[in-house]
C-alpha positions, 0 to 999 in steps of 0.5 A: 739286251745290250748286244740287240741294242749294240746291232740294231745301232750298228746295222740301222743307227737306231739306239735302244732298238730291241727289234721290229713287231709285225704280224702276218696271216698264215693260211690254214688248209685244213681248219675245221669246218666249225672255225670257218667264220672266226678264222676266214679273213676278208682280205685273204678270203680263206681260213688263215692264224696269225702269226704275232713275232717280234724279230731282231736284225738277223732274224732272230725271231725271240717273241712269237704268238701262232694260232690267232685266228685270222679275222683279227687285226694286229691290234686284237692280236697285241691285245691278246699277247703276254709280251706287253702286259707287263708294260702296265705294270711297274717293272725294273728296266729292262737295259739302259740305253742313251741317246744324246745325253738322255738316259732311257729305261727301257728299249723299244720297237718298231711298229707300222702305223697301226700299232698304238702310241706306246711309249715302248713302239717307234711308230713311223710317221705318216705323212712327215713335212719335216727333212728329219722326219722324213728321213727317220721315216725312210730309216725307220721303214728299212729297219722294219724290213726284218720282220717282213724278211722273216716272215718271208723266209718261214712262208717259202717252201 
């Protein structure tokens, strides 16, 4: 956990960082007849799974959740992940982490905005007024960047 938190920090100046969650569809060419309403999203119109994967900087993928069926959202796909049930049970830390002088007990990851308000995901703002809000905002979406890559870099052929 340290050297996650020490690369995150040096790469994007994010302190505690573990990585970046996001889920992609992945379209399935061949789904049995049978799983065509459940699997078939409205937006792609095709059959598709989703692809659930919290990555780090260099493309690390360290948490994956494959074989959703496509109709879900990524709020249905978090409720039906093993990697955040144990947030609501009381565990140890996870590494201690500090930023300006506060100590913190557990790490977190960035999210985009339809991601719930855990304590553990860094969600950007969605409409900043303030300077430092938009500025994280900015930070905060480039980061983000890894998890697209790497979903990126497993759909080319």
């Amino acid at each position: 956990m340290q050297q996650l938190y020490a690369a995150h920090e040096e790469r994007h100046g994010f302190p505690g960082m573990l990585g970046s969650i996001d889920c992609t569809k992945w379209i399935c060419g061949n789904c049995p007849v049978a799983w065509k309403g459940q699997y078939t999203s409205g937006h792609l119109g095709s059959h598709s799974l989703v692809l659930e994967a919290i990555v780090s900087q260099d493309l690390w993928i360290w948490h994956a959740l494959f074989g959703v069926a496509g109709s879900n959202n990524d709020i249905n796909v978090l409720d039906q992940s093993t990697i955040f049930k144990d947030l609501l049970i009381v565990k140890e830390p996870d590494a201690l982490f500090t930023v300006d002088g506060h100590e913190y007990k557990f790490g977190y990851y960035l999210t985009d905005e339809i991601y719930p308000p855990y304590s553990t995901f860094a969600n950007a703002f969605r409409h900043p007024i303030e300077q430092r809000d938009k500025f994280f905002k900015r930070r905060q979406k480039g980061a983000r960047k890894d998890v697209e890559r790497a979903f990126r870099v497993l759909k080319t052929k």
